[in-house]
C-alpha positions as CSV (number, residue, x, y, z in Angstrom):
1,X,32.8,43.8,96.9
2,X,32.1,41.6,94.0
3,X,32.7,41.9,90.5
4,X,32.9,39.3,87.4
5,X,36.6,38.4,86.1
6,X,37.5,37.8,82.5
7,X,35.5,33.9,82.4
8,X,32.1,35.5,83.6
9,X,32.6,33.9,87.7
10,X,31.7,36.3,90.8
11,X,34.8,36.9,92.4
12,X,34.9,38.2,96.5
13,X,38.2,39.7,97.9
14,X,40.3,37.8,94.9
15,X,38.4,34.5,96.1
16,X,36.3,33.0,94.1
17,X,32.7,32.8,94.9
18,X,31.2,29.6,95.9
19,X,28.9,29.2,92.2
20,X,31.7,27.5,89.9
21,X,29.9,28.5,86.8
22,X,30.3,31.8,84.8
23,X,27.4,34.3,84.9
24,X,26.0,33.6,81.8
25,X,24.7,29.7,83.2
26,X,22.7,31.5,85.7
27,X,20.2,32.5,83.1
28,X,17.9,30.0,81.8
29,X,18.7,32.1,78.5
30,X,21.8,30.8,78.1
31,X,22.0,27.5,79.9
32,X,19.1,26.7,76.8
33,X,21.8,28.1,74.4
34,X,24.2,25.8,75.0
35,X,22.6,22.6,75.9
36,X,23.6,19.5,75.6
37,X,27.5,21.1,76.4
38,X,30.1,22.6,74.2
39,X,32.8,19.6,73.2
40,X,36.2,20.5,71.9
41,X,37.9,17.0,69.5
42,X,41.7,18.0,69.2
43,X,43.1,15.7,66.1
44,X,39.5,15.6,64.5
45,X,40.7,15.6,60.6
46,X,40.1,11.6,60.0
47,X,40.4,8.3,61.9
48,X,39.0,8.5,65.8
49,X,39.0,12.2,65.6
50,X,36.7,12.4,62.9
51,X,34.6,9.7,64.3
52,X,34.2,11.4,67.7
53,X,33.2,14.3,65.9
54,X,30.4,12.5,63.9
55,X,29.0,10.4,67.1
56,X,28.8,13.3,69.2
57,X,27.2,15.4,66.4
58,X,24.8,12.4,65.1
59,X,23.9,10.9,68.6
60,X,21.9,14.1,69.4
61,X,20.4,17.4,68.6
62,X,22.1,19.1,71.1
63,X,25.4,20.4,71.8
64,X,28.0,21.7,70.1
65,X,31.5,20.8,69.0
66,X,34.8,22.0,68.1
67,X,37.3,20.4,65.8
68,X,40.5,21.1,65.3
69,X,43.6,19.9,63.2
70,X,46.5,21.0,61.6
71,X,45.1,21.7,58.1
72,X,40.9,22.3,58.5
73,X,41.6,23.1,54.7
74,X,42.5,19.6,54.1
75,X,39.8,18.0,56.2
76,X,37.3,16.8,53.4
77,X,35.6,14.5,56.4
78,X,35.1,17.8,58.7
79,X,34.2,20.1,55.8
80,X,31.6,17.6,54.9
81,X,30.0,17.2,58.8
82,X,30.0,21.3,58.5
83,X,27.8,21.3,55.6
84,X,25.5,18.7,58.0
85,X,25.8,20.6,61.1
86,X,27.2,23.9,60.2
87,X,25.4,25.8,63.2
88,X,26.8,23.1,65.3
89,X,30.1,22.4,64.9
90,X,33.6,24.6,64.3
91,X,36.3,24.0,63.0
92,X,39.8,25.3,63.9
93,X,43.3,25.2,63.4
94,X,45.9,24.1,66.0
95,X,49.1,22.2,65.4
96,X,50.4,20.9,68.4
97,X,54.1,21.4,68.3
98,X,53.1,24.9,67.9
99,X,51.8,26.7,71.2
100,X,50.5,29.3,69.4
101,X,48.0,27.8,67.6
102,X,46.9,26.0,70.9
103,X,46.4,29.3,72.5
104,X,44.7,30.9,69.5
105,X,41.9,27.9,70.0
106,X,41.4,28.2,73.2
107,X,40.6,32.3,72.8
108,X,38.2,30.8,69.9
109,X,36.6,28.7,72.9
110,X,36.6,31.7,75.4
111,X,35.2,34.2,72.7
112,X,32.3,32.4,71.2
113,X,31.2,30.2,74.0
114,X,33.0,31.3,77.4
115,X,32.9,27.8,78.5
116,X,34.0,23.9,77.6
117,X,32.4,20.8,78.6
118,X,34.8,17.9,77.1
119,X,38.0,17.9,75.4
120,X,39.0,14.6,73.4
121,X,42.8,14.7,72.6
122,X,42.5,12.3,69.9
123,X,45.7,12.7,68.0
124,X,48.8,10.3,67.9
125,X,51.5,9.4,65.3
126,X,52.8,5.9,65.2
127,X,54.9,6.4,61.8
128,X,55.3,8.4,58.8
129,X,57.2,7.4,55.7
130,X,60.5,8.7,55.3
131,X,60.3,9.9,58.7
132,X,59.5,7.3,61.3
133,X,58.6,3.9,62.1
134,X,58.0,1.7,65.1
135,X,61.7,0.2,66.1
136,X,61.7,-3.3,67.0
137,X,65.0,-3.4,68.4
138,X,66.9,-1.2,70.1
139,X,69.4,-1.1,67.5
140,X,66.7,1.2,65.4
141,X,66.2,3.8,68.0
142,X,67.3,7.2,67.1
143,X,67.1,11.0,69.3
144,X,64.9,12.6,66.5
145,X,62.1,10.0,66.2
146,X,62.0,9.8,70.8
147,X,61.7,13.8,70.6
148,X,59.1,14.0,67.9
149,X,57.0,11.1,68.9
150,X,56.8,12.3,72.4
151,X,56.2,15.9,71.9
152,X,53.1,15.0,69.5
153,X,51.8,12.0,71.5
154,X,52.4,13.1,75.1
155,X,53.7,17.2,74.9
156,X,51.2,18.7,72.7
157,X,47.9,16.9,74.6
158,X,48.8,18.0,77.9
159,X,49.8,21.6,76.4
160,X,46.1,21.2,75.0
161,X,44.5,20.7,78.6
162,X,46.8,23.2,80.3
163,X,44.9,26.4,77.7
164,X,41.4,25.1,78.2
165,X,41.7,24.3,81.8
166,X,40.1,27.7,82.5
167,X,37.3,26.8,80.0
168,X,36.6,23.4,81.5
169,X,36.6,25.1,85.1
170,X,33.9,27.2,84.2
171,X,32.2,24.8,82.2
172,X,31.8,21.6,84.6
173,X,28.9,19.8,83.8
174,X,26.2,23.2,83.0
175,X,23.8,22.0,80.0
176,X,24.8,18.1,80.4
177,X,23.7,15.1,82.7
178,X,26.8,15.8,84.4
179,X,28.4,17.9,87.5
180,X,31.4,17.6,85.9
181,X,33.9,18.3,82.6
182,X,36.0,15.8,81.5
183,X,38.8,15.3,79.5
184,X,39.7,12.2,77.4
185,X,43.2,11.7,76.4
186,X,43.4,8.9,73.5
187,X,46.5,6.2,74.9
188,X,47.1,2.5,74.2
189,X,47.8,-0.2,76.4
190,X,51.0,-0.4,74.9
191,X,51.9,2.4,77.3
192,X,51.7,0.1,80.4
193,X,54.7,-0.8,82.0
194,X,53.7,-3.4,83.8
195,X,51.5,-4.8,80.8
196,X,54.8,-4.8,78.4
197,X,55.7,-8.2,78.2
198,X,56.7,-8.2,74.4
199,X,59.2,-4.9,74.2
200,X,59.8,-2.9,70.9
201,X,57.8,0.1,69.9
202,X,60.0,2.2,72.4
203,X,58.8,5.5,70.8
204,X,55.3,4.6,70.6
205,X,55.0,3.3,73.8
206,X,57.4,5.9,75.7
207,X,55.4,9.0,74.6
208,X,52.1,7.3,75.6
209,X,53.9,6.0,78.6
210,X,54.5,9.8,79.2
211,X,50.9,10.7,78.0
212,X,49.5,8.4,81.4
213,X,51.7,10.1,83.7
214,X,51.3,13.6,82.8
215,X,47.2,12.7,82.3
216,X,47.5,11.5,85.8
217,X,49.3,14.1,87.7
218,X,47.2,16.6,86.3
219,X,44.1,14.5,87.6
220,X,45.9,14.9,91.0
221,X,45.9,18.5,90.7
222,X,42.3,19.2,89.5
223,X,41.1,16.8,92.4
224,X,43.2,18.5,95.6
225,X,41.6,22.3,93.6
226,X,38.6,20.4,94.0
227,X,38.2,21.7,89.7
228,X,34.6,20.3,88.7
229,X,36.7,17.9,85.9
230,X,37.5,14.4,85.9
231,X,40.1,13.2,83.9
232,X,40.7,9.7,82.1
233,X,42.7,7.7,80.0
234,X,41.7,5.7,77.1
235,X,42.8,2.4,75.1
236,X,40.8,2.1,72.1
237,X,41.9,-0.9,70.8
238,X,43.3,-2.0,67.4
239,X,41.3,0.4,64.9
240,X,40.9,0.4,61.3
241,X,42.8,3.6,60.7
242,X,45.5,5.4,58.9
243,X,47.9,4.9,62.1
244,X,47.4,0.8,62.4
245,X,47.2,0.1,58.3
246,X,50.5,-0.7,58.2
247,X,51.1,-3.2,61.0
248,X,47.4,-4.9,60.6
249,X,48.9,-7.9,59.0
250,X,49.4,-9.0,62.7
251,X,46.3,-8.4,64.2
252,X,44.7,-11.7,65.6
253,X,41.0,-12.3,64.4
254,X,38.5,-10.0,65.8
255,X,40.6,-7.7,67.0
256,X,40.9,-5.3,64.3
257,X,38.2,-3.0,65.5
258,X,35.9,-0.1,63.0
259,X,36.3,3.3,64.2
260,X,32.4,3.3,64.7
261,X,32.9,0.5,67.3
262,X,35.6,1.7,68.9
263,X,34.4,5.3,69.3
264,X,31.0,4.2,70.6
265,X,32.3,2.0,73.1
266,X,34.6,5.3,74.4
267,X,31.9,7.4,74.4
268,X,30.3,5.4,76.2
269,X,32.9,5.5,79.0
270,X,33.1,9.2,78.7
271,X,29.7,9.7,78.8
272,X,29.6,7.7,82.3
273,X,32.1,9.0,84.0
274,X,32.0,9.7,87.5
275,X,34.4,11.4,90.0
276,X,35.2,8.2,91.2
277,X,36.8,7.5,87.6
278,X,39.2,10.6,87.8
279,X,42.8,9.3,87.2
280,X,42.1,6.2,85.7
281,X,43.1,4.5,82.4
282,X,40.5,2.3,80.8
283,X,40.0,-0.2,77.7
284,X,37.6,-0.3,74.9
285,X,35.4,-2.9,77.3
286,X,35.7,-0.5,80.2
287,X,38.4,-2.5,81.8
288,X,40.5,-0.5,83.6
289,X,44.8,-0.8,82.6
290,X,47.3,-1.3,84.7
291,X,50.5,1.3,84.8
């Protein structure tokens, strides 16, 4: 006997049927309702986020895209693309050191469009005044700027692709060029171990450290389920953002990249990912990192 479960999929004897899409994509109806895919930018208030948002909105007429951040209030950029694109795009709230938010956005997801296509963790903290800086020495390091640094940079990302995992099963590829979601966690080469040959940064560079690992395992697990989602890494470069301001006056000549650069050269990689590319941690230039 066979009956659909909560996402829409046929399910036989508690096994799921072969089809890896929900019901709703086996109607031409609804696979023409959302094509071009349903995109989900976690950290999508300004900097990367908010440029993500605006490529993937501007670069076509199709598709649609969630954005979420910790104050949409607040988000003059995303209030602004909403006015542009308002049957397009959402926005929601979600805080990442608080699960509950995370959850809340993914039963936004579920309810409205039953599926997900791409999820962008785009988010990171570097410093904030009066509460944390880069340390340069060891000397610096202290418990409460380690523990907040990695649950925001490597904790609250992972937490993000563990609630939509259901969403990006179900998803896969249906209304793109693709057979396949994907999921695009925002790193920095800094995180390398075997590329740190300069040292400081041990917060920064820990959490995203963390952030390849956890990326990676769960790449890992989605491959031996045989999920339809590949999942990569990405080192944007040096942007022009809120995050690098402060530490630009180091920056050698041409290096300091714009966040329209940047951004297209990402989605560019996302856009052209293959199964192949599952695991993997690549530059700005498609170059792929070492560990």
């Amino acid at each position: 006997m066979m009956k659909l479960n909560s996402f829409g999929q046929w399910v036989l004897m508690g096994r799921r049927w072969l089809n890896p899409f929900p019901r709703a994509c086996m109607f031409s109806s609804a696979v023409k309702q959302w094509e071009g895919g349903v995109s989900m930018v976690q950290g999508a208030s300004r900097g990367i986020g908010l440029e993500f948002v605006r490529q993937l909105l501007e670069k076509s007429d199709k598709g649609h895209v969630l954005a979420t951040c910790r104050n949409p209030k607040g988000a003059t950029g995303l209030l602004e693309l909403k006015n542009k694109f308002a049957d397009r795009l959402d926005i929601h709230q979600l805080d990442l050191t608080i699960d509950r938010t995370i959850e809340e956005a993914a039963k936004s997801v579920k309810d409205k469009y039953g599926r997900l296509n791409l999820l962008i963790n785009a988010s990171g903290i570097l410093s904030i005044p009066n509460v944390l800086q880069p340390e340069t020495t060891l000397n610096k390091l202290q418990r409460d700027s380690l523990l907040l640094t990695y649950e925001v940079n490597a904790v609250g990302p992972i937490l993000v692709v563990k609630h939509m995992w259901p969403l990006l099963k179900v998803g896969g590829g249906a209304g793109t060029d693709r057979d396949h979601a994907i999921v695009a966690n925002i790193s920095a080469r800094v995180g390398s171990i075997g590329d740190n040959g300069l040292g400081g940064w041990h917060s920064y560079r820990a959490s995203k450290a963390g952030l390849n690992q956890l990326t990676k395992t769960v790449s890992v697990e989605f491959a031996r389920k045989k999920d339809p989602i590949v999942c990569i890494l990405l080192h944007p470069g040096t942007v022009d953002t809120d995050l690098s301001r402060p530490f630009q006056s180091n920056v050698p000549e041409g290096k300091l990249f714009t966040k329209e650069f940047s951004v297209q050269k990402l989605l560019s990689i996302i856009m052209n990912a293959k199964r192949s590319d599952n695991g993997k941690f690549f530059a700005w230039d498609g170059q792929e990192i070492q560990w």
